[in-house]
Every structure is written in C-alpha cells, then in structure tokens.
C-alpha positions as CSV (number, residue, x, y, z in Angstrom):
1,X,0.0,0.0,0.0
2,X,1.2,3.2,-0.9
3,X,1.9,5.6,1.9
4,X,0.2,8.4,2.1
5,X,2.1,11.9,1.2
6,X,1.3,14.7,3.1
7,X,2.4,18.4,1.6
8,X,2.4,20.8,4.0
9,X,5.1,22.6,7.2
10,X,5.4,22.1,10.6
11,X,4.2,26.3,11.5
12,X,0.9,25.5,9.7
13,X,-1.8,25.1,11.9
14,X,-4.0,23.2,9.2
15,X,-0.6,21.0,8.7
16,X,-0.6,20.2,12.0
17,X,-4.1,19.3,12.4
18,X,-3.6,16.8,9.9
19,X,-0.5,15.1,11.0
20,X,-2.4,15.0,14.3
21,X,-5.3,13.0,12.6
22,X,-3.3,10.6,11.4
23,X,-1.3,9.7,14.2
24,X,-4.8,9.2,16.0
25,X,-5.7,6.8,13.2
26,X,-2.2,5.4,13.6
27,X,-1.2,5.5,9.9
28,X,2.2,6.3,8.5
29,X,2.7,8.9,6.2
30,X,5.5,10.8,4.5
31,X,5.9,14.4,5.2
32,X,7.0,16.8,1.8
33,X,7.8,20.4,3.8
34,X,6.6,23.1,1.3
35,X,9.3,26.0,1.9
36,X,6.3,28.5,2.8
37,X,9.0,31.5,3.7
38,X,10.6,31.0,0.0
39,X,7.1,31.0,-1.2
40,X,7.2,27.6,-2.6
41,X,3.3,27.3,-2.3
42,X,2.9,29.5,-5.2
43,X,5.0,27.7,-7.9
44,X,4.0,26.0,-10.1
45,X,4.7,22.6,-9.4
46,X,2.6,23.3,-5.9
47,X,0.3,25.0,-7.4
48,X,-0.4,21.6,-10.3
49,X,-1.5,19.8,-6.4
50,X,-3.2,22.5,-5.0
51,X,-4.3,25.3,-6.9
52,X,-5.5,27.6,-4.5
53,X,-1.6,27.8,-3.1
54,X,-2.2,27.1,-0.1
55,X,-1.2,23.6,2.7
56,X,-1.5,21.4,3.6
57,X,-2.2,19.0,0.5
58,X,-2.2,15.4,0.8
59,X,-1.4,12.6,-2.1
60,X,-2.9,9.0,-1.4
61,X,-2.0,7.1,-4.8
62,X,-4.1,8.7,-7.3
63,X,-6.1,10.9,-5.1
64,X,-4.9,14.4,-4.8
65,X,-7.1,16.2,-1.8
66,X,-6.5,19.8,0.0
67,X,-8.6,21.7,2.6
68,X,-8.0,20.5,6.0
69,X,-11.1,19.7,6.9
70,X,-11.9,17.5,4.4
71,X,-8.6,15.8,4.7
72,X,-9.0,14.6,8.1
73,X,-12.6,13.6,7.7
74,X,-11.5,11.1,4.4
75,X,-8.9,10.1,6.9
76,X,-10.9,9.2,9.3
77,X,-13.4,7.5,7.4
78,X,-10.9,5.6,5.2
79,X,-9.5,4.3,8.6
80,X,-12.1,3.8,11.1
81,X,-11.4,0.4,11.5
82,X,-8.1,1.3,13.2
83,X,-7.1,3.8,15.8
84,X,-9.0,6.4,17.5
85,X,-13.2,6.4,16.3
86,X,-12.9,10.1,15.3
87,X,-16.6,10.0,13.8
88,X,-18.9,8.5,16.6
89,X,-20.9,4.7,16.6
90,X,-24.2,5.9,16.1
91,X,-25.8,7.9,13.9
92,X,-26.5,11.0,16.6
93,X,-23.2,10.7,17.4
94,X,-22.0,11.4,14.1
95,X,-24.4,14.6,13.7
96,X,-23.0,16.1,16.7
97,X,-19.4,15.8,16.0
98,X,-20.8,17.0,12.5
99,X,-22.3,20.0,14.6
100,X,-19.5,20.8,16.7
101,X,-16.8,20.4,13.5
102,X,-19.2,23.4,12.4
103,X,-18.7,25.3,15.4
104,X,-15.1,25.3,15.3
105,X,-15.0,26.2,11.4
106,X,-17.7,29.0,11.7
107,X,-17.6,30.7,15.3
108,X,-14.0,29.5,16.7
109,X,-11.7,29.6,13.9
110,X,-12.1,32.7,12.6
111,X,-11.6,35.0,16.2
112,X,-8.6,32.5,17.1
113,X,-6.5,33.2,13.5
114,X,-7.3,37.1,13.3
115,X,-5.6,36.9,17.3
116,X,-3.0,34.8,16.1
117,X,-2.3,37.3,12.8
118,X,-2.0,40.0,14.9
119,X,0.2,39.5,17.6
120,X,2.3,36.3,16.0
121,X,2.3,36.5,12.1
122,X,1.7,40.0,11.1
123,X,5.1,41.1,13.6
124,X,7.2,38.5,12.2
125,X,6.5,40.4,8.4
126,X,7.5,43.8,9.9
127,X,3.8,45.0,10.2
128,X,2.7,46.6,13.6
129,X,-0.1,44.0,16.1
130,X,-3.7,46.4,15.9
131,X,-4.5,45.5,19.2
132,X,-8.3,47.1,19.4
133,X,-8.7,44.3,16.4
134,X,-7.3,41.8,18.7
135,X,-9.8,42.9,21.6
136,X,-12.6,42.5,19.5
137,X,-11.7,39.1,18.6
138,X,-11.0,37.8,21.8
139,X,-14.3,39.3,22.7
140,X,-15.5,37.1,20.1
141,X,-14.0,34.5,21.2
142,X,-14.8,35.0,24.6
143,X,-18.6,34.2,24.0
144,X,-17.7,31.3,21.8
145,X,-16.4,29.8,25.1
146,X,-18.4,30.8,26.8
147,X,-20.8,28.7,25.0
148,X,-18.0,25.6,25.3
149,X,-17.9,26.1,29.2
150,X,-21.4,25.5,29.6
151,X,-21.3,22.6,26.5
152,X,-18.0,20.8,28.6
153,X,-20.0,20.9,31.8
154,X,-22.3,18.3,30.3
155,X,-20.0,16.3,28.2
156,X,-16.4,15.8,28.6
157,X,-16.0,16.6,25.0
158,X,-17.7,18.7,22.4
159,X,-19.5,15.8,20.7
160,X,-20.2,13.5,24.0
161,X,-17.9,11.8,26.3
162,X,-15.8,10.7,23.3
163,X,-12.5,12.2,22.0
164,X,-13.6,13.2,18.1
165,X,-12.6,15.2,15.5
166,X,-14.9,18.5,16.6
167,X,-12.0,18.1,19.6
168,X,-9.0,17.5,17.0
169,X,-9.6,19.9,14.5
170,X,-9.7,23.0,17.9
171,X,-6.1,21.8,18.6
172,X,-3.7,23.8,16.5
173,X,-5.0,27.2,16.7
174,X,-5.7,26.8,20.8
175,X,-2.1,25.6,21.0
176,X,-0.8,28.8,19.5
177,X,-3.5,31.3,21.0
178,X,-2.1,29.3,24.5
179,X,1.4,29.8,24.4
180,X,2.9,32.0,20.7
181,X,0.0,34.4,21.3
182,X,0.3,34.3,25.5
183,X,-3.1,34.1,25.7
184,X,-3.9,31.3,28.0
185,X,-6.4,33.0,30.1
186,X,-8.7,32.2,27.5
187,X,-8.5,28.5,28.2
188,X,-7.8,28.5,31.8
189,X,-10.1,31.2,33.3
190,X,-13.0,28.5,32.6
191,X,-13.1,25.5,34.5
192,X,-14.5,22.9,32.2
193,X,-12.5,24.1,29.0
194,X,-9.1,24.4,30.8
195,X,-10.1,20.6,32.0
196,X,-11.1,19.8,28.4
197,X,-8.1,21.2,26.9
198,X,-5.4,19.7,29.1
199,X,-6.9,16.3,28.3
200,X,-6.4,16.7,24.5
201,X,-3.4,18.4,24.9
202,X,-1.8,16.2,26.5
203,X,-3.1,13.2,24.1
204,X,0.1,11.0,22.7
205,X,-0.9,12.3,19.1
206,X,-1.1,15.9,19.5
207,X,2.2,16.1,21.4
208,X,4.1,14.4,18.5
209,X,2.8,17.3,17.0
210,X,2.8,20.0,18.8
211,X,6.3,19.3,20.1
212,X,7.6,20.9,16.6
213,X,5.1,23.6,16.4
214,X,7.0,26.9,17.7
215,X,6.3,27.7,20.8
C-alpha cells in the first residue's frame, strides 16, 4: 500500500491538524515540507497539487485532496477500522461531532486566527499588532467559550464523552492562542475548558505534533 504523502510545514496550523489525525488513526505517512517563507506554495509545481496555493495538500496514490477539513474527515473515514473512532458509533453521534466540526470552522476559527495574525504572524512580516482588532476578537472568542464552558460541563468533549474530531480539529489554533500568542487566560479562566483542553493536549498524538510547532 502506498503511503500516504502529506504536503504541507510544521508552523501550519492546518498541517498540523492533519498530522495529528493521522497519528490518531495510527497510519504512516510521508511528510513533503513546502518551503512556505521562499514562497514555494505559489510555484508552479505546488500549485499543479493544490491550486489555491495554499497547505497542507495530501497525495494518497491517485487521489490528490487539500482543505483540512476534508482531509482529516476522508482520513478518518478511510481508517475507522483502526485507531482512534474520530466520527462517533451511532448515527446521533455522528451529527454532533458533525455539529461541533461546524462550530469550530464557523464561530472559533475565525476570532482564534485574526488573534494569532495579529500579535504572531503580522510582527514576524514587519507589520505593527492592531491591538483594538485583537480585543474585538477575543471578545469574540470569549462568547464562543463561553458557549463551550457550559457545552463541557455536560459532556467531557464537544460531541459527548468521546474524543472526536470536533475536539481535534480545535487543537492547533488553541495551542498557538495558549502559548505563541500568550493568551492562556482564554482557556484557563474557565473550568470545564481548561479541563477539556489539558486532556487533549496532552493526548500521545497531539504532542508528537505539537512538540515541533513553535512555541
């Protein structure tokens, strides 16, 4: 069997969400590191994978698929016979890690990126942090968990009291918003979330993971 190529670099947050899923499902890979800094995402031979320029991409013998998302739900649906059960056993199962993968691409991801823009990425360009646009997102983001508080004091994860992938794909941006953009408050000022996110933290195939994400 072909092993499955994955195109994409360590600082990427949708990278790293992948690699994450497929340690969970306990499959090997091979990693191709796109030189993002040299801009090799926009050549041409990246851009003949993924024509939006963008990683990670993944190659699984004829099957060429990008977007995150989508990667890590193939992935867990090509393997769910070995590994972590990312999708749920039942069919309400499935719809509320389907709910909660919502969530986190249409209320959670978009506050946690514009924080980490402004105070990690936009700096490291030479551009200057707009911190009244960071206030507003975490204000954002503060209702969002809000909302997870009182979810996680009924459930020990989003989707139940299984570990899915509407708790994997939240990993890489709360990683970085916890310790490159120092704002751990976020997580820890709420009992049920802090307890929620030191347990999949501190799962075996996030910290292969996470341990070569900067820090």
């Amino acid at each position: 069997m072909a092993v499955i190529k994955v195109h994409g670099h360590h600082f990427s947050t949708a990278t790293a969400m992948v690699f994450c899923c497929l340690n969970e499902k306990q499959v090997e890979y091979e990693f191709v590191v796109v030189d993002l800094p040299t801009g090799a995402h926009k050549k041409p031979q990246y851009l003949a994978l993924n024509p939006f320029g963008v990683v990670p991409t993944i190659q699984d013998g004829d099957l060429i698929l990008f977007e995150s998302r989508a990667i890590v739900r193939y992935l867990a649906k090509k393997y769910a016979g070995q590994g972590t059960d990312l999708l749920g056993s039942t069919l309400a199962e499935q719809a509320l890690v389907d709910q909660w993968c919502e969530v986190q691409s249409q209320s959670f991801f978009s506050p946690a990126a514009a924080i980490l823009f402004q105070t990690v990425l936009l700096p490291i360009r030479g551009g200057t942090t707009d911190e009244a646009a960071v206030a507003i997102n975490i204000e954002k983001l503060n209702k969002v968990l809000d909302i997870y508080e009182e979810r996680l004091s009924k459930s020990k994860y989003l989707a139940g009291d299984f570990f899915s992938l509407a708790d994997l794909t939240h990993l890489p941006w709360t990683q970085y918003l916890v310790t490159a953009c120092k704002k751990g408050d976020l997580i820890s000022s709420r009992k049920h979330v802090k307890a929620w996110w030191d347990d999949i933290s501190s799962r075996p195939a996030w910290k292969k993971v996470a341990e070569k994400m900067p820090k």
